[in-house]
Structure formats: C-alpha cells, structure tokens
MARNU-504059 format. One record per residue (C-alpha): residue number from 1; x negated, y negated, z; residue in one letter. Coordinates in Angstrom, 3 decimals. Layout:
MARNU-504059
<atom NUM,<X,Y,Z>,'a'>
...
end
This chain:
MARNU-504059
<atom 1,<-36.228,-181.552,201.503>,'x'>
<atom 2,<-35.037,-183.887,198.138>,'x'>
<atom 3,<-35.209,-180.277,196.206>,'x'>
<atom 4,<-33.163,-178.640,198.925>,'x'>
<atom 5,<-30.424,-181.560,198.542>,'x'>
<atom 6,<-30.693,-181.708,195.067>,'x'>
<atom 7,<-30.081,-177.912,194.668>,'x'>
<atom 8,<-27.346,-178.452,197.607>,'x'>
<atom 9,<-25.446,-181.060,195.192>,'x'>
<atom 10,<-25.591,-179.213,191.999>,'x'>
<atom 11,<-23.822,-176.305,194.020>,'x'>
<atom 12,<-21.167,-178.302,194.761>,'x'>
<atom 13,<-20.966,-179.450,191.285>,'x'>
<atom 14,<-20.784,-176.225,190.050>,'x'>
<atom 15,<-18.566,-175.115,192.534>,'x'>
<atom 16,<-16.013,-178.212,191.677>,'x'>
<atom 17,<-16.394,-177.303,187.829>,'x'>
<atom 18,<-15.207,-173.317,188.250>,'x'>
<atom 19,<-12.605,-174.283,191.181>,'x'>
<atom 20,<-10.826,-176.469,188.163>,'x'>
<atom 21,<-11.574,-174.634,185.127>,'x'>
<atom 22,<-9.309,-172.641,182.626>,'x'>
<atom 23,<-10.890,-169.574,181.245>,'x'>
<atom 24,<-10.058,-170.720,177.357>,'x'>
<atom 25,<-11.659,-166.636,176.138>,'x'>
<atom 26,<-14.099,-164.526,175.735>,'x'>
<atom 27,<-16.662,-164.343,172.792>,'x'>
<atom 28,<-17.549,-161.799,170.456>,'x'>
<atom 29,<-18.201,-158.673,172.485>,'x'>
<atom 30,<-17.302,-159.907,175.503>,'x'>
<atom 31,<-20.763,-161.610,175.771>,'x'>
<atom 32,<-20.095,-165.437,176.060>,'x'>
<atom 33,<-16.820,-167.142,178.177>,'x'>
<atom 34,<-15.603,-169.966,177.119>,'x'>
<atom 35,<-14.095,-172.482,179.937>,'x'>
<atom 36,<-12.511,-176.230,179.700>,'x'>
<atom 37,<-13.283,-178.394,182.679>,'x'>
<atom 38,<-11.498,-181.309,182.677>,'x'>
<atom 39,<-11.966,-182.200,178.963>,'x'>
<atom 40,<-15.015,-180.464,178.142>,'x'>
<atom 41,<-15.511,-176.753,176.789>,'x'>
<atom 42,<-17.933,-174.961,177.993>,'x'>
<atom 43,<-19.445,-171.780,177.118>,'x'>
<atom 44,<-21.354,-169.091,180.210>,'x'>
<atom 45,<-22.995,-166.109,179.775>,'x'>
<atom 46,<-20.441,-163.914,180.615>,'x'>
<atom 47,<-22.643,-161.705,182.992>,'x'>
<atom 48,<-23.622,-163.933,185.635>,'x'>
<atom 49,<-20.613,-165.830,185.275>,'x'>
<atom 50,<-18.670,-162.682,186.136>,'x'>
<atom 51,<-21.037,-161.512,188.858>,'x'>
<atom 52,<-20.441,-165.121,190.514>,'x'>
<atom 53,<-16.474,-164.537,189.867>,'x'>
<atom 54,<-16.262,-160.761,191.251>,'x'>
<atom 55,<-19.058,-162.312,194.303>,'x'>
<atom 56,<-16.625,-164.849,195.681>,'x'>
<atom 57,<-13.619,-162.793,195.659>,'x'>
<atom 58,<-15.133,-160.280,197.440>,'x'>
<atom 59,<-16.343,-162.372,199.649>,'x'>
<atom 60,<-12.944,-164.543,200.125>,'x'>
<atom 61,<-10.745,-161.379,200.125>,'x'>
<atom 62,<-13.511,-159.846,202.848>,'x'>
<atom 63,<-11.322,-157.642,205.051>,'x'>
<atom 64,<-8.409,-158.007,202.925>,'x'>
<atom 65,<-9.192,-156.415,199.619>,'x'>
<atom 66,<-6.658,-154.021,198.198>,'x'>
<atom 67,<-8.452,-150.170,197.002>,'x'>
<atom 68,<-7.750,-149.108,193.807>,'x'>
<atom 69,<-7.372,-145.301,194.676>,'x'>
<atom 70,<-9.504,-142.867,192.208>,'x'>
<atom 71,<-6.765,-139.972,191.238>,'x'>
<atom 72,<-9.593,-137.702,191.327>,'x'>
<atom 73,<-12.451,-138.475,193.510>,'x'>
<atom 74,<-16.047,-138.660,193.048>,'x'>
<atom 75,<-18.941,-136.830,194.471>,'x'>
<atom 76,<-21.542,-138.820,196.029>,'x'>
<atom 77,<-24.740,-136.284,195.405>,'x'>
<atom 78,<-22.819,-135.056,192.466>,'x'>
<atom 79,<-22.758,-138.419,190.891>,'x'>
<atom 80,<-26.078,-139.870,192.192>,'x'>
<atom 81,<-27.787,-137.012,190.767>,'x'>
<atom 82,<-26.217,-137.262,187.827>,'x'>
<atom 83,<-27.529,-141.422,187.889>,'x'>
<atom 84,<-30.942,-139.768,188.751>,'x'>
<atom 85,<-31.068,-137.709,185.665>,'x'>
<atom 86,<-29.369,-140.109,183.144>,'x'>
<atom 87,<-32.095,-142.732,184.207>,'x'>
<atom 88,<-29.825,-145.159,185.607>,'x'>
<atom 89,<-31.860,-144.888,189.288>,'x'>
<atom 90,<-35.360,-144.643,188.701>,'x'>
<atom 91,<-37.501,-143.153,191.458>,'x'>
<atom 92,<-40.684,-142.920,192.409>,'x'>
<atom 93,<-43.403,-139.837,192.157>,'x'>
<atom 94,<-42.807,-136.098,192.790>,'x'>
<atom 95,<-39.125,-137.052,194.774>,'x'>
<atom 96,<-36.879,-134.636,195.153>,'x'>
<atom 97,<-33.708,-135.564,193.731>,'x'>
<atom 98,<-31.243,-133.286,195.535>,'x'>
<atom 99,<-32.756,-134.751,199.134>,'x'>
<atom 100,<-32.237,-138.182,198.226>,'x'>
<atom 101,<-28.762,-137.721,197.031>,'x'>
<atom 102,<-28.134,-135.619,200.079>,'x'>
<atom 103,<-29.431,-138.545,202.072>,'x'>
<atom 104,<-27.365,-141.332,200.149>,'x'>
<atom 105,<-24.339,-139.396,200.952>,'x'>
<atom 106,<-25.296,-139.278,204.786>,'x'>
<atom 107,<-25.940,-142.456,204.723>,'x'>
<atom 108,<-22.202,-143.867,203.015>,'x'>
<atom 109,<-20.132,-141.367,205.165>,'x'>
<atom 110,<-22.415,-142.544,208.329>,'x'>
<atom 111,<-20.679,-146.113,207.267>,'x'>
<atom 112,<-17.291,-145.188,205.873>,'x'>
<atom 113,<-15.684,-147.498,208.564>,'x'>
<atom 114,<-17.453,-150.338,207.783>,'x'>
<atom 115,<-16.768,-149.917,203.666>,'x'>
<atom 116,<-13.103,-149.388,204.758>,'x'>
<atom 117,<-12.140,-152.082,206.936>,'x'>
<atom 118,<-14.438,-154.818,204.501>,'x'>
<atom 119,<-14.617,-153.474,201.233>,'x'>
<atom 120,<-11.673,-151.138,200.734>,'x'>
<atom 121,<-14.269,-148.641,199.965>,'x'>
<atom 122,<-13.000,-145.468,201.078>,'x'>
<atom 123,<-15.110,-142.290,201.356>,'x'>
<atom 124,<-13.799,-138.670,202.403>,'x'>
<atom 125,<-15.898,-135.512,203.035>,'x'>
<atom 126,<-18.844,-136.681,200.932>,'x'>
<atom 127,<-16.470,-138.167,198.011>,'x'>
<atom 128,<-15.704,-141.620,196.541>,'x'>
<atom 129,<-11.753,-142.328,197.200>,'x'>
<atom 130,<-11.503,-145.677,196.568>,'x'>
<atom 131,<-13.571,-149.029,194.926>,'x'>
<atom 132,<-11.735,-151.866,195.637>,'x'>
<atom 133,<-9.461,-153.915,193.156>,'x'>
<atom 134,<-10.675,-156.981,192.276>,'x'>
<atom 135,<-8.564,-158.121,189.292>,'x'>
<atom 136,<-4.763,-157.818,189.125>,'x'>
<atom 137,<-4.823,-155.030,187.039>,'x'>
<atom 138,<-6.685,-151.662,188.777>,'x'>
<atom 139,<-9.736,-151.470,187.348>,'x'>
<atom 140,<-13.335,-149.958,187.826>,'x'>
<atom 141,<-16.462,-149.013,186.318>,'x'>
<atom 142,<-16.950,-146.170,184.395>,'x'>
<atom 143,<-16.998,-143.130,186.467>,'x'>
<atom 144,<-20.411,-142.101,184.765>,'x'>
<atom 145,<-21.656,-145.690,186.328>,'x'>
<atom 146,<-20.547,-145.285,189.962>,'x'>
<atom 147,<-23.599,-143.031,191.029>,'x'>
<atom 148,<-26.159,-145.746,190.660>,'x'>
<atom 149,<-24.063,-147.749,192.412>,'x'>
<atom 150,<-23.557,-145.580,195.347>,'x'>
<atom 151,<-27.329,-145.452,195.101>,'x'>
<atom 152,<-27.698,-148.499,195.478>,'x'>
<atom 153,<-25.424,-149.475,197.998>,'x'>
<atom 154,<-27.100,-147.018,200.438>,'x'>
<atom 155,<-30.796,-147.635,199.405>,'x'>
<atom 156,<-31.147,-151.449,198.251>,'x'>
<atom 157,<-28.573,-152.425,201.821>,'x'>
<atom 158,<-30.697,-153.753,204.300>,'x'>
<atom 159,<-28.883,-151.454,206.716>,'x'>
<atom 160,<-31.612,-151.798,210.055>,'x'>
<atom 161,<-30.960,-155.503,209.576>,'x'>
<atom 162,<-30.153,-156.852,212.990>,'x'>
<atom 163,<-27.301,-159.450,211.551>,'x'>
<atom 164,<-24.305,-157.835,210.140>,'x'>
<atom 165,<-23.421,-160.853,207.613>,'x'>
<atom 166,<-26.953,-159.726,205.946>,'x'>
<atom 167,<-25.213,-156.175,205.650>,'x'>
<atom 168,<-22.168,-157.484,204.363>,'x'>
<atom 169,<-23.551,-159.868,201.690>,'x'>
<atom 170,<-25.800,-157.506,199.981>,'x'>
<atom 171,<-22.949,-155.099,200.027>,'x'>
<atom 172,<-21.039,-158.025,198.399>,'x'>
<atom 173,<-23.848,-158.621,195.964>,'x'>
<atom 174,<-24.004,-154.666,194.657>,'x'>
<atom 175,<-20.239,-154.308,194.016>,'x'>
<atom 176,<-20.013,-157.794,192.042>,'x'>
<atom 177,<-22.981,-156.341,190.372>,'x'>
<atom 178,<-21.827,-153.635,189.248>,'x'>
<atom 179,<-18.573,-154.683,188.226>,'x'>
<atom 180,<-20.477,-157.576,185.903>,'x'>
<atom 181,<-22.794,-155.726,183.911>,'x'>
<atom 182,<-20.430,-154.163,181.959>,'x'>
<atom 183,<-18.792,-154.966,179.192>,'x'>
<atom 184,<-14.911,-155.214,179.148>,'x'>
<atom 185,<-13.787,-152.395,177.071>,'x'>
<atom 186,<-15.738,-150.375,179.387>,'x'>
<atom 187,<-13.533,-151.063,181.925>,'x'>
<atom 188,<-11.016,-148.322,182.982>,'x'>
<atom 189,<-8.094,-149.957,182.863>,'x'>
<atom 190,<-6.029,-147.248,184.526>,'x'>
<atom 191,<-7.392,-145.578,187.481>,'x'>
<atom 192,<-5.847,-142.271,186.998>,'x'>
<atom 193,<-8.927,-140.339,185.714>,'x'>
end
C-alpha cells in the first residue's frame, strides 16, 4: 500500500513538473530534451519523454483529434508485408506472410469506425487515409514505418477485451509509440507524399 502511494505521489510530481515546463531544446541528434521547471534545467531522454507527450494528447484530444490526410494512401497488406520482410515485425515459425497481412487488414477495416470517430484514423478499401495530427504542423512517420504499426495495432490490441477503455488505451499506447521512436528529421513534415 506505502509503495502504491508513494508511486501515486511521484506521478503527480511528475505530472506538476511537465504541466509547467518550457521545452528549452533538443540535444544533439534529437536524443536528449532539455526542459526548465521552475528554475531548474532538466534534461529527458527524448524517447520516452515524447511517447509520454504524444500519449496524453491522444488521450486528451480522444474523439477530437484532427487527421492529417495521406495525399496518397497506403496499403495495409502492401505495407505490412513490406514490415514483414524488412524485419520490422518479426514472426514466428513457417507463417505465411501474405495470410497474416490479409488478416491485419480484415481486422483494421472490421474497426474503421472505431479508429475514425477516436483516433482520426481513417481507413478506405483496405488503405491507410489518414494518421492523426498530433503536433501543429502535419506530420507522420515515415511511410516505410507505418506497416509495423498497422501490425501492431491489429495484433498487439487486446481487441476480445470485454472493456472498451482497455481497447482504446493500447490503441493510444501504439500510435504514441510509434510516433516517439523516431528521430525528428525523420519526420515528414509535409504530408503530401
């Protein structure tokens, strides 16, 4: 119970510290932040700094996130597969590759309303539309990044999961994710691919 509290107050430390903090930079290659709270500096590892950032806008903007429309869209099994055989999704045995991007696909178009109307995640006729824009300018990861995530989001979602906010968090969790790991000049900037 004192652990549980004790782990319950640093959280709202923390949580005071980044609701009053200036971002001061970024380090060399985009690896370190540097933030003043108050009148210290403080220097994160960028990663999970930025994977708590995109986490709680997602989660705060839930229902209300803008898309940031892909000019040309993106092939779920096109892409997965493409994941598959880059080594970005690892799988296990003798699988066969097509099926399981055949199934990923089935799975995110069986869901489309649910990535629309939360996530401003917008698939069409077994393509990627739309990620959703979580700084002010439009940007998202690499296109050669997305399949692994659309992996993900339709094999590491708890999907049979009797409570929805279950769903929606790990949904949550794999878009900050993926918009954290990488670095910022591999950001696309501008959407129109």
């Amino acid at each position: 119970r004192d652990r549980v509290q004790s782990e319950h107050r640093e959280g709202e430390e923390v949580s005071r510290v980044m609701k009053r903090h200036v971002m001061v930079g970024v380090g060399w290659k985009g690896e370190k932040t540097f933030l003043q709270y108050e009148t210290c500096l403080m220097v994160a590892n960028t990663q999970p700094f930025a994977n708590w950032m995109f986490y709680s806008k997602i989660v705060s903007e839930i229902g209300r996130l803008k898309p940031a429309d892909l000019v040309q869209p993106v092939s779920i099994v096109e892409s997965v597969l493409s994941s598959i055989k880059r080594g970005q999704v690892i799988l296990d045995g003798n699988v066969d590759c097509e099926r399981v991007a055949q199934e990923c696909c089935s799975l995110l178009m069986s869901k489309q309303p649910f990535f629309n109307d939360y996530f401003a995640v917008n698939f069409v006729d077994g393509q990627l539309h739309s990620l959703p824009c979580l700084i002010n300018e439009p940007a998202i990861p690499r296109r050669d990044l997305l399949g692994a995530l659309l992996f993900r989001l339709a094999v590491e979602v708890p999907w049979g999961h009797e409570e929805e906010h279950v769903i929606i968090d790990a949904v949550c969790a794999e878009i900050a994710s993926i918009y954290s790991k990488l670095p910022f000049d591999e950001l696309v900037m501008n959407v129109d691919y």
